[in-house]
mmCIF entry with sequence, helices, sheets and N, C-alpha, C, O atoms, coordinates in Angstrom:
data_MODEL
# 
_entry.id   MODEL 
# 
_entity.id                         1 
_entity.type                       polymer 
_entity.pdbx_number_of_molecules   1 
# 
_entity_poly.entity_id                      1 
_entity_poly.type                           'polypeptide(L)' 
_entity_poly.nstd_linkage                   no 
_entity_poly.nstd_monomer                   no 
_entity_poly.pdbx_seq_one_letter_code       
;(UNK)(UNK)(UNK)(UNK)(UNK)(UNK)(UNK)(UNK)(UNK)(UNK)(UNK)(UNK)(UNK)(UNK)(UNK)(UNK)
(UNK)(UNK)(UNK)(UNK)(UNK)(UNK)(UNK)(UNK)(UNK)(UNK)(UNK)(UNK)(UNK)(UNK)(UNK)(UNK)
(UNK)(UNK)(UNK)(UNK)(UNK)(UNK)(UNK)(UNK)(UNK)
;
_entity_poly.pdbx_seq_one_letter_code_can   XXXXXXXXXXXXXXXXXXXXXXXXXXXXXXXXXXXXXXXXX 
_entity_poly.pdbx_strand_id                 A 
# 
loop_
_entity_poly_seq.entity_id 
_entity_poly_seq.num 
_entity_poly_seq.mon_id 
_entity_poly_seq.hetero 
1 1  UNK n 
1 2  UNK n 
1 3  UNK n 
1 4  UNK n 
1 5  UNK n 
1 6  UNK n 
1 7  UNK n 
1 8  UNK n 
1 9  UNK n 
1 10 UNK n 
1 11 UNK n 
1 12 UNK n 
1 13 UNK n 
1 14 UNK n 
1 15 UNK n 
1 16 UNK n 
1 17 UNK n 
1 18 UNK n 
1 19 UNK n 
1 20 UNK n 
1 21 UNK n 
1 22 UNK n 
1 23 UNK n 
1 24 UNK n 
1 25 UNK n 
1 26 UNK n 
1 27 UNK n 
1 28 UNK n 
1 29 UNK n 
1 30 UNK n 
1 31 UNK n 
1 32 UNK n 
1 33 UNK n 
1 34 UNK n 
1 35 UNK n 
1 36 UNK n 
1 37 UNK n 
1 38 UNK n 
1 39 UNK n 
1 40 UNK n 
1 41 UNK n 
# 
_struct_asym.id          A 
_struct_asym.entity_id   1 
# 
_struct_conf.conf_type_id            HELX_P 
_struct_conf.id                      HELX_P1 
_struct_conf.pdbx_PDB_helix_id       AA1 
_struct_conf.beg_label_comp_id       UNK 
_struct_conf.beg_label_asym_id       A 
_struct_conf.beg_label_seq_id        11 
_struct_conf.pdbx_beg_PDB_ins_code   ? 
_struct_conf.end_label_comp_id       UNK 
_struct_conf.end_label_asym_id       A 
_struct_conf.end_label_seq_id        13 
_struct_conf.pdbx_end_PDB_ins_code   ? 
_struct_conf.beg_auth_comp_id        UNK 
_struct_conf.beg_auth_asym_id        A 
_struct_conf.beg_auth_seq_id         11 
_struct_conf.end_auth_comp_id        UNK 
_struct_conf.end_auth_asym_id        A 
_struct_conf.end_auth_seq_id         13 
_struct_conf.pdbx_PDB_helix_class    5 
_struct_conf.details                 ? 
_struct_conf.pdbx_PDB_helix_length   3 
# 
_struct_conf_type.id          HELX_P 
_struct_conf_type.criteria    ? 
_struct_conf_type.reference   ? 
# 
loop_
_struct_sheet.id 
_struct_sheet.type 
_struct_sheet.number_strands 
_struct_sheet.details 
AA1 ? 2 ? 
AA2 ? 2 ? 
# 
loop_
_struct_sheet_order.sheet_id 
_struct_sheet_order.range_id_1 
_struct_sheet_order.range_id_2 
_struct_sheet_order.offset 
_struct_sheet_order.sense 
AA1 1 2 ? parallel      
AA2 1 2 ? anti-parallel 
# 
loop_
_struct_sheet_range.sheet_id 
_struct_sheet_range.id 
_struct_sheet_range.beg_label_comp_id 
_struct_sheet_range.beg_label_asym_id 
_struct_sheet_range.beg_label_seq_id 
_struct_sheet_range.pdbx_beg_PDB_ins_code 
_struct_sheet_range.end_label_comp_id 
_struct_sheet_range.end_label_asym_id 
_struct_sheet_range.end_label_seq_id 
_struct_sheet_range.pdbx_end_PDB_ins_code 
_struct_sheet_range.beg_auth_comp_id 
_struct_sheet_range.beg_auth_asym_id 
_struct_sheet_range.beg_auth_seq_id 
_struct_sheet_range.end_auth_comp_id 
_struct_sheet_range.end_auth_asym_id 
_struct_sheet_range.end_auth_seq_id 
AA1 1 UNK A 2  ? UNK A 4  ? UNK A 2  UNK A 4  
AA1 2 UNK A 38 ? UNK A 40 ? UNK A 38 UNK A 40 
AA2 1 UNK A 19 ? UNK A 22 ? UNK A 19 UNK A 22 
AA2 2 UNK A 25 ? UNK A 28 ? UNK A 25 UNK A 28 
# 
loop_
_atom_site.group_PDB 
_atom_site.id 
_atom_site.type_symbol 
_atom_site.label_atom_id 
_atom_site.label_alt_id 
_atom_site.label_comp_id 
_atom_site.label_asym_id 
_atom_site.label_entity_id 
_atom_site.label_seq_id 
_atom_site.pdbx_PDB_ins_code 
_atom_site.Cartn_x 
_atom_site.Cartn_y 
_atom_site.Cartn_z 
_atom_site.occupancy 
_atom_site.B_iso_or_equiv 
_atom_site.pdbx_formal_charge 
_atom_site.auth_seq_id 
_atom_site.auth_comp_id 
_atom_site.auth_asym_id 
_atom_site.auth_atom_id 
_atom_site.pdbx_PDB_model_num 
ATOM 1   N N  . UNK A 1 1  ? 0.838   -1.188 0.000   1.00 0.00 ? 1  UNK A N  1 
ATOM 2   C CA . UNK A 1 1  ? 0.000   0.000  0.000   1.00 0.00 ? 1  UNK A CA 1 
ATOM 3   C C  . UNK A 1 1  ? 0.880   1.248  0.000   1.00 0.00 ? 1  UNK A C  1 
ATOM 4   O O  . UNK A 1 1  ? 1.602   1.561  0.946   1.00 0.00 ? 1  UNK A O  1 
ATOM 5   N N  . UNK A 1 2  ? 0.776   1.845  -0.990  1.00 0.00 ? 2  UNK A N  1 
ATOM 6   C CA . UNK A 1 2  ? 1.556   3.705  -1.258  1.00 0.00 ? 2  UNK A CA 1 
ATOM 7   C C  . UNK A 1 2  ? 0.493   4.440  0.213   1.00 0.00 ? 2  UNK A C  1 
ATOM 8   O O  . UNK A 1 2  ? -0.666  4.293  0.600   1.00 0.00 ? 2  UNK A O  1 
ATOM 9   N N  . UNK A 1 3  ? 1.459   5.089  0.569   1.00 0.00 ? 3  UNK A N  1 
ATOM 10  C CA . UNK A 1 3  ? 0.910   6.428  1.397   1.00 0.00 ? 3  UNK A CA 1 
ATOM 11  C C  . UNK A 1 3  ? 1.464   7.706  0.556   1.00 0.00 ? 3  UNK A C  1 
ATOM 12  O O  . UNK A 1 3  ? 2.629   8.044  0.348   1.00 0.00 ? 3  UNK A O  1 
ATOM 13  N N  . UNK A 1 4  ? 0.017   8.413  0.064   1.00 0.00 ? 4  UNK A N  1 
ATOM 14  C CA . UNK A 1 4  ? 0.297   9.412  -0.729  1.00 0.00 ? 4  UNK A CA 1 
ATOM 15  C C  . UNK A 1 4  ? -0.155  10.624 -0.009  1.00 0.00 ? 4  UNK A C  1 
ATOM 16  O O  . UNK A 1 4  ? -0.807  10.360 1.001   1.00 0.00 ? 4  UNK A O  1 
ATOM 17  N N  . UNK A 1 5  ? 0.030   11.987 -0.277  1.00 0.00 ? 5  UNK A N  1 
ATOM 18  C CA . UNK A 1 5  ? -0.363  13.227 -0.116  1.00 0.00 ? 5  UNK A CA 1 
ATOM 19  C C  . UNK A 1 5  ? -1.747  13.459 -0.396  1.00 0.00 ? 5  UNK A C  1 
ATOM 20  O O  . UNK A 1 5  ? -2.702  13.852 0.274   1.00 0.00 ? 5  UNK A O  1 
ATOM 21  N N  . UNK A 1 6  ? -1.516  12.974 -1.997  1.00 0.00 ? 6  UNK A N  1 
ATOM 22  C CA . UNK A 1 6  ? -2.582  13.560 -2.577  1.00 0.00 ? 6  UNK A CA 1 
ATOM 23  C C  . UNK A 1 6  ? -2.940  12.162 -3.269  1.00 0.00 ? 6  UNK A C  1 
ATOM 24  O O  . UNK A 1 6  ? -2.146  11.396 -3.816  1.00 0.00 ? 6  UNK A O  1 
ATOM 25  N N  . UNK A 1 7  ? -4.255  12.017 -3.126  1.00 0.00 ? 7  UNK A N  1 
ATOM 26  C CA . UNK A 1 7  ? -5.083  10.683 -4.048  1.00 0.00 ? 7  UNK A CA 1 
ATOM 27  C C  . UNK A 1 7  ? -5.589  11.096 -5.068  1.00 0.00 ? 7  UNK A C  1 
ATOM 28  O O  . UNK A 1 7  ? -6.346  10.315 -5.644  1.00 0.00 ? 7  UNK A O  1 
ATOM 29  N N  . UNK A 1 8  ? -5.380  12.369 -5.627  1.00 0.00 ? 8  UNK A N  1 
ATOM 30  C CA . UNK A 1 8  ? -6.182  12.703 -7.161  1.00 0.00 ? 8  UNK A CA 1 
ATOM 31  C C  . UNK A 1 8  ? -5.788  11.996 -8.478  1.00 0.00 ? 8  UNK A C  1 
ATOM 32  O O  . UNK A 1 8  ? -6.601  11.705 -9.356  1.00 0.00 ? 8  UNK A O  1 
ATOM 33  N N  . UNK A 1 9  ? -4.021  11.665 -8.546  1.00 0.00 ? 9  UNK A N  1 
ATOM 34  C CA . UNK A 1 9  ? -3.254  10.894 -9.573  1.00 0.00 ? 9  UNK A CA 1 
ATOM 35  C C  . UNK A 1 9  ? -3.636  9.423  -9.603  1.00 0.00 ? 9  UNK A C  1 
ATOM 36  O O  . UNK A 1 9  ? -3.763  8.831  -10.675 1.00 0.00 ? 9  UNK A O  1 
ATOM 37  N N  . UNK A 1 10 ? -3.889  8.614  -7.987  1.00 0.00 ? 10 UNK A N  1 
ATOM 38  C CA . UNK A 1 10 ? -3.671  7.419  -7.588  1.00 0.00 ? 10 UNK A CA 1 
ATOM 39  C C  . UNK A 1 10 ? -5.203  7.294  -8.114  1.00 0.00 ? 10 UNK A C  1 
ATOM 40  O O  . UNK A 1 10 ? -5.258  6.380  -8.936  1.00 0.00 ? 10 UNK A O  1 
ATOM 41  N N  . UNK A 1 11 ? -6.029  7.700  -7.979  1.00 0.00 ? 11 UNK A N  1 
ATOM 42  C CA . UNK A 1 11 ? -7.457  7.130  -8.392  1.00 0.00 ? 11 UNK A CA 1 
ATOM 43  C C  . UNK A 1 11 ? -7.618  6.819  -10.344 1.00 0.00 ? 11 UNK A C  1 
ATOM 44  O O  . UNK A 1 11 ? -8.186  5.854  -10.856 1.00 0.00 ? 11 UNK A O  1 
ATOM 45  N N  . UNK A 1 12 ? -7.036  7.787  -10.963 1.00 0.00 ? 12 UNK A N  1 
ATOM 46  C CA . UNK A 1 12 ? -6.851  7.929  -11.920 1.00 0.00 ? 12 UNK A CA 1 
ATOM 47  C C  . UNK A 1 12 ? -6.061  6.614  -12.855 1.00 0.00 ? 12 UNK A C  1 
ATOM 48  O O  . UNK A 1 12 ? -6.195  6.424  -14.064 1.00 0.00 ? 12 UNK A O  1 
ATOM 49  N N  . UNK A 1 13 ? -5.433  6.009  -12.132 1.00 0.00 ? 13 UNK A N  1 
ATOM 50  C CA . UNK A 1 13 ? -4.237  4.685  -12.752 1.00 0.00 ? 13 UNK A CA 1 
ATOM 51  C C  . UNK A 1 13 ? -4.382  3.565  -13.186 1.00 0.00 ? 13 UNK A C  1 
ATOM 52  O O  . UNK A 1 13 ? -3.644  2.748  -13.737 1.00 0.00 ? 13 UNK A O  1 
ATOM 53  N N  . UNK A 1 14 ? -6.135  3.622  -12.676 1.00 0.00 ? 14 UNK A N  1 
ATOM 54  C CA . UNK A 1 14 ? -6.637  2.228  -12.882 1.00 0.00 ? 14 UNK A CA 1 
ATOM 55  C C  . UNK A 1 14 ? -8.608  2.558  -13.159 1.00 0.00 ? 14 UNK A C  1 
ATOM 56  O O  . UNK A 1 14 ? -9.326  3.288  -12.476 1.00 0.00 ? 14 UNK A O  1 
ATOM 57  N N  . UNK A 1 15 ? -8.867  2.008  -13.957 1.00 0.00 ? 15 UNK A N  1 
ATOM 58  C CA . UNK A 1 15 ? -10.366 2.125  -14.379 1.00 0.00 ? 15 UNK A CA 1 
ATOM 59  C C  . UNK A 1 15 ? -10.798 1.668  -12.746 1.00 0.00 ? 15 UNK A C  1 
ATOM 60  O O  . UNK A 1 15 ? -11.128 2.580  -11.987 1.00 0.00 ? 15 UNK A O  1 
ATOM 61  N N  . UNK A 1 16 ? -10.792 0.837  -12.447 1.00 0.00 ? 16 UNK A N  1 
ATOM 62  C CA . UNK A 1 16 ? -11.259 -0.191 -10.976 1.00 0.00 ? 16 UNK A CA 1 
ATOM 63  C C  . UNK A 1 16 ? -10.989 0.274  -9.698  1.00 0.00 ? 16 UNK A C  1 
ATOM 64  O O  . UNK A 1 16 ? -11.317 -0.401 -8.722  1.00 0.00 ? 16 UNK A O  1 
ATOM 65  N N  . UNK A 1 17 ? -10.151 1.880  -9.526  1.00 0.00 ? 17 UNK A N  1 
ATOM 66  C CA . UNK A 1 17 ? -9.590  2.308  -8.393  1.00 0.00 ? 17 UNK A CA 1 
ATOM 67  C C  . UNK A 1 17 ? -11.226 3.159  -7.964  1.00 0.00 ? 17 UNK A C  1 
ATOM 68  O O  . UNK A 1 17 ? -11.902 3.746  -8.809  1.00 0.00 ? 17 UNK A O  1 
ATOM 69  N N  . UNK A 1 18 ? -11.615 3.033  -6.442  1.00 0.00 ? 18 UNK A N  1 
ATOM 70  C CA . UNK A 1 18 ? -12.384 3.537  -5.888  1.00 0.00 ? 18 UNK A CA 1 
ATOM 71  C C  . UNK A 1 18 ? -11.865 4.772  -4.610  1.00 0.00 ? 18 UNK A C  1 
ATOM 72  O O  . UNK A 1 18 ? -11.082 4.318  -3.776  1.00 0.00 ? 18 UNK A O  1 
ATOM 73  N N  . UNK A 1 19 ? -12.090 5.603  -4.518  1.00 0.00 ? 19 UNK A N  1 
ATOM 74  C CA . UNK A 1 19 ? -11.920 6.749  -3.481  1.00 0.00 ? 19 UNK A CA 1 
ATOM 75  C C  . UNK A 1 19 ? -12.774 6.046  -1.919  1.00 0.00 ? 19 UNK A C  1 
ATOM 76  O O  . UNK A 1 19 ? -13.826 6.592  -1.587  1.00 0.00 ? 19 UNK A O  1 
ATOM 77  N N  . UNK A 1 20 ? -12.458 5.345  -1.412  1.00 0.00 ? 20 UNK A N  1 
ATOM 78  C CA . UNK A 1 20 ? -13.586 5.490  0.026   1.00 0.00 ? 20 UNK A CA 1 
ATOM 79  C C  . UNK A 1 20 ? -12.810 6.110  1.324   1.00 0.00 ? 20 UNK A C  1 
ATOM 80  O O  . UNK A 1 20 ? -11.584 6.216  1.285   1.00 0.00 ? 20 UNK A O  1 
ATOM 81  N N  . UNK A 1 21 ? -13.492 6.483  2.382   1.00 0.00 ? 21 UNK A N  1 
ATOM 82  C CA . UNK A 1 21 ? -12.953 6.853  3.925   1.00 0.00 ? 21 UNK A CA 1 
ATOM 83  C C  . UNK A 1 21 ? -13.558 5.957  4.650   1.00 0.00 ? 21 UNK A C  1 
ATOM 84  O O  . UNK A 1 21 ? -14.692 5.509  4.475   1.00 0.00 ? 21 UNK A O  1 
ATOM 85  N N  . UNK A 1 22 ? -12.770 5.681  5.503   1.00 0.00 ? 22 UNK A N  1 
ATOM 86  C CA . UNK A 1 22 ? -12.677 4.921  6.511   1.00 0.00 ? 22 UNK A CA 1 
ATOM 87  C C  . UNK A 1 22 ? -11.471 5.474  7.933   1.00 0.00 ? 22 UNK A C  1 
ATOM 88  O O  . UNK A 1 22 ? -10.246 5.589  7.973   1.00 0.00 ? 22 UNK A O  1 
ATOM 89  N N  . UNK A 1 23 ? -12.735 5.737  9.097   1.00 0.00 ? 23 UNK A N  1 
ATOM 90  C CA . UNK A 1 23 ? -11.842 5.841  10.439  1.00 0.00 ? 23 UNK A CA 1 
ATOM 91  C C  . UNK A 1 23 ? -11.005 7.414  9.680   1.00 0.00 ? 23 UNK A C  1 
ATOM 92  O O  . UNK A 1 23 ? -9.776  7.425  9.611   1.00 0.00 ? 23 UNK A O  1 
ATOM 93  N N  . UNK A 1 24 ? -11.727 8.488  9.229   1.00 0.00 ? 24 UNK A N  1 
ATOM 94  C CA . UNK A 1 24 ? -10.811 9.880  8.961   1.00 0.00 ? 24 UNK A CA 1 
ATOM 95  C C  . UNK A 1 24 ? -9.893  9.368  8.035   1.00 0.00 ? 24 UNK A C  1 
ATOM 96  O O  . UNK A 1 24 ? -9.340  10.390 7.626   1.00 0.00 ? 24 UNK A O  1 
ATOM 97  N N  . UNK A 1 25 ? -9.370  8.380  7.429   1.00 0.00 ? 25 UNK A N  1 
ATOM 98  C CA . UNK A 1 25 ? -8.550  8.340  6.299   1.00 0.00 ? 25 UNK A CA 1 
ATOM 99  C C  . UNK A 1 25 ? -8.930  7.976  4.921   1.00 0.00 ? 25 UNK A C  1 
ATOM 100 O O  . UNK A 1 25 ? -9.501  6.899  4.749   1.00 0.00 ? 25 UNK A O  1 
ATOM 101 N N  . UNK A 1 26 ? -8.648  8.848  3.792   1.00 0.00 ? 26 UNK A N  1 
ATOM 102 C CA . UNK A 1 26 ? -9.192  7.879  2.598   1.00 0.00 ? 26 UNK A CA 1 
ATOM 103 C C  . UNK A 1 26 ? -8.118  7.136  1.931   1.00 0.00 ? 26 UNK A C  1 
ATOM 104 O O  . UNK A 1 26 ? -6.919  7.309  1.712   1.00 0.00 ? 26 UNK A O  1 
ATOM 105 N N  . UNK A 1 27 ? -8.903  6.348  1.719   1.00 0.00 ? 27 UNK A N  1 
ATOM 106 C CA . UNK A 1 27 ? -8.162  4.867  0.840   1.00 0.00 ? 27 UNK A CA 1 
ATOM 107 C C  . UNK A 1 27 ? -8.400  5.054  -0.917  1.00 0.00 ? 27 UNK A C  1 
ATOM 108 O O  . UNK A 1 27 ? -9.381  5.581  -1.440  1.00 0.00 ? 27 UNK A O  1 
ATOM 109 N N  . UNK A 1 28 ? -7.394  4.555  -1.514  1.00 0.00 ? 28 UNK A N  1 
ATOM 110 C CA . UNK A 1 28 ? -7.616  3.738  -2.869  1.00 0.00 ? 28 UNK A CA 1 
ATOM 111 C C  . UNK A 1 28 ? -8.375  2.626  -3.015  1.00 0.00 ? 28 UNK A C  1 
ATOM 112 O O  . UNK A 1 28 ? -7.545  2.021  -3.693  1.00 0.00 ? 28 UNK A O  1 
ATOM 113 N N  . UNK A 1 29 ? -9.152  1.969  -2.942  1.00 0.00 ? 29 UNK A N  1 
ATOM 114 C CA . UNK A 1 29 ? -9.209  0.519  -3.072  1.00 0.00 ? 29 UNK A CA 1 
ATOM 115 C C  . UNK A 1 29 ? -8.838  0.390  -4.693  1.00 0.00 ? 29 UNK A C  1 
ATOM 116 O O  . UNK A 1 29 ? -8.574  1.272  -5.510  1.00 0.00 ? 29 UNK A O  1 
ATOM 117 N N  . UNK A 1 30 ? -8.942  -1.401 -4.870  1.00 0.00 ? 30 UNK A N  1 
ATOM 118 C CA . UNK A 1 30 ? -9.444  -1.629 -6.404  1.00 0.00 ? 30 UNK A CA 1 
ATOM 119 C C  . UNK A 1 30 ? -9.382  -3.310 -6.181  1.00 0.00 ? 30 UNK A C  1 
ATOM 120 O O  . UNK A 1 30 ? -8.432  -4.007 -5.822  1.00 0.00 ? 30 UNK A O  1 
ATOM 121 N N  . UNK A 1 31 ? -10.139 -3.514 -6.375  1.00 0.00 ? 31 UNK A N  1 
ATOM 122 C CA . UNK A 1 31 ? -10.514 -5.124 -6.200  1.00 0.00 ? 31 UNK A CA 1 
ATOM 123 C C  . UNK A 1 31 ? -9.593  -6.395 -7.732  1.00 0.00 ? 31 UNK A C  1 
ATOM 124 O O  . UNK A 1 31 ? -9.090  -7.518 -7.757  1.00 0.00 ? 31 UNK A O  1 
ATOM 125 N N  . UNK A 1 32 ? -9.863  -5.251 -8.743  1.00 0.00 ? 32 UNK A N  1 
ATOM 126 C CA . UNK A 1 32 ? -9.538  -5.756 -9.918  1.00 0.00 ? 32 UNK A CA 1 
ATOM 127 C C  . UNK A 1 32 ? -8.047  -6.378 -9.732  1.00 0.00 ? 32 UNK A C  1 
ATOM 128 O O  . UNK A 1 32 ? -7.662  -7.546 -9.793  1.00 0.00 ? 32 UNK A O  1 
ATOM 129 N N  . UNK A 1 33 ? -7.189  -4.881 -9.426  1.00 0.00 ? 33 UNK A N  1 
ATOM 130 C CA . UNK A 1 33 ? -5.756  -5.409 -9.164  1.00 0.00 ? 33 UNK A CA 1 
ATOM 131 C C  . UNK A 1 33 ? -5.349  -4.132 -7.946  1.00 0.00 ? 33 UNK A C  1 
ATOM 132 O O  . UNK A 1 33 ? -5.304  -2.902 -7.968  1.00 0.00 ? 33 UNK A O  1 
ATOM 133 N N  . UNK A 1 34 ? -5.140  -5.014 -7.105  1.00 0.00 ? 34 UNK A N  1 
ATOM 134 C CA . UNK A 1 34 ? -5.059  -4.996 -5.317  1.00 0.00 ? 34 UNK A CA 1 
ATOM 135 C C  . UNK A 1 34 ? -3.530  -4.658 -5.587  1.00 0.00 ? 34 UNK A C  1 
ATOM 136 O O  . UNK A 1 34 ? -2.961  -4.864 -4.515  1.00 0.00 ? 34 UNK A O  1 
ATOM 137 N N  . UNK A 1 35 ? -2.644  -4.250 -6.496  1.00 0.00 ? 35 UNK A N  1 
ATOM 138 C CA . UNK A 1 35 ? -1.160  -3.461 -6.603  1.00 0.00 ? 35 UNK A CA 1 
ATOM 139 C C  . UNK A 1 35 ? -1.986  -1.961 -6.601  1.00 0.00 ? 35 UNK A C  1 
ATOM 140 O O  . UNK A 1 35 ? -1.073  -1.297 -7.092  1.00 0.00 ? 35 UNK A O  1 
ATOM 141 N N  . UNK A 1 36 ? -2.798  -1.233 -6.441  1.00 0.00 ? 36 UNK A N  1 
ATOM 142 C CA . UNK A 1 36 ? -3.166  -0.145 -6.643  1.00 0.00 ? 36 UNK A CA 1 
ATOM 143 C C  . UNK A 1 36 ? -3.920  1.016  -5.353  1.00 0.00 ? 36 UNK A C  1 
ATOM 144 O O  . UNK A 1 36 ? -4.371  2.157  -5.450  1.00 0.00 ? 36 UNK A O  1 
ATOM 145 N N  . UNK A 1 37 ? -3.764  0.002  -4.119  1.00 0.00 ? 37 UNK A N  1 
ATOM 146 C CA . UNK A 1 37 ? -4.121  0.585  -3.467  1.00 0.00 ? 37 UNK A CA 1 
ATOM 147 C C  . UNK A 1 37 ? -3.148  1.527  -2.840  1.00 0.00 ? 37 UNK A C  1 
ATOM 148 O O  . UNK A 1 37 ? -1.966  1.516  -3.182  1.00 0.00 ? 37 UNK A O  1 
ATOM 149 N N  . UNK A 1 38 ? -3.674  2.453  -1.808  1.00 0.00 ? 38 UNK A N  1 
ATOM 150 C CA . UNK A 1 38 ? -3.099  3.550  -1.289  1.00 0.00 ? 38 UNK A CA 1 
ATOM 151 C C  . UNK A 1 38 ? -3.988  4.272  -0.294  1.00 0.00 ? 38 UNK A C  1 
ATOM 152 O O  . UNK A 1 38 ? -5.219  4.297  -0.303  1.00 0.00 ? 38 UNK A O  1 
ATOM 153 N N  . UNK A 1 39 ? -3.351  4.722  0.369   1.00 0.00 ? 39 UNK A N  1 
ATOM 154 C CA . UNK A 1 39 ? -3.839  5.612  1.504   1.00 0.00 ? 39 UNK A CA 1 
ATOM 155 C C  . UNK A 1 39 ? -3.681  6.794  1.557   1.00 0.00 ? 39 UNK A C  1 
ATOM 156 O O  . UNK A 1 39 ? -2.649  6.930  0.900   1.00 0.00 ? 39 UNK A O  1 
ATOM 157 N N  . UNK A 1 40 ? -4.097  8.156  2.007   1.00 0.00 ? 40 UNK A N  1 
ATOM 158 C CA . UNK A 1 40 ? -3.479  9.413  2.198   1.00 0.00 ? 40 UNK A CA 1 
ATOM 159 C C  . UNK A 1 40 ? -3.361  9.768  3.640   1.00 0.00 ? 40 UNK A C  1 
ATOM 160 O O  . UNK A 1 40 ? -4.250  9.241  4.309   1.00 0.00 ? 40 UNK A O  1 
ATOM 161 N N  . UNK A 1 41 ? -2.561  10.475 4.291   1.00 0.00 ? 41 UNK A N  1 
ATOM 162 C CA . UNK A 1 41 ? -2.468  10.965 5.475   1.00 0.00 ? 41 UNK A CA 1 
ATOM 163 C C  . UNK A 1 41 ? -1.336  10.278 6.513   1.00 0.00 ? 41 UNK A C  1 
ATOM 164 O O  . UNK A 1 41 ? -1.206  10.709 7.658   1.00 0.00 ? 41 UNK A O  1 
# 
């Protein structure tokens, strides 16, 4: 999992990447291919 600044690029990388929050942090998910996730903060 990348810890990024900013998730605006990371959502963008993959058709399958989702934006959610969880617990004050947002996540990348992507179920398709799970190399794509990321966190911010």
């Amino acid at each position: 999992m990348r810890i990024l600044s900013s998730l605006k690029t990371a959502k963008k990388r993959h058709p399958g990447c989702k934006v959610v929050r969880r617990k004050g942090r947002v996540y990348v998910i992507n179920k398709i291919a799970p190399r794509f996730k990321a966190r911010q903060g």
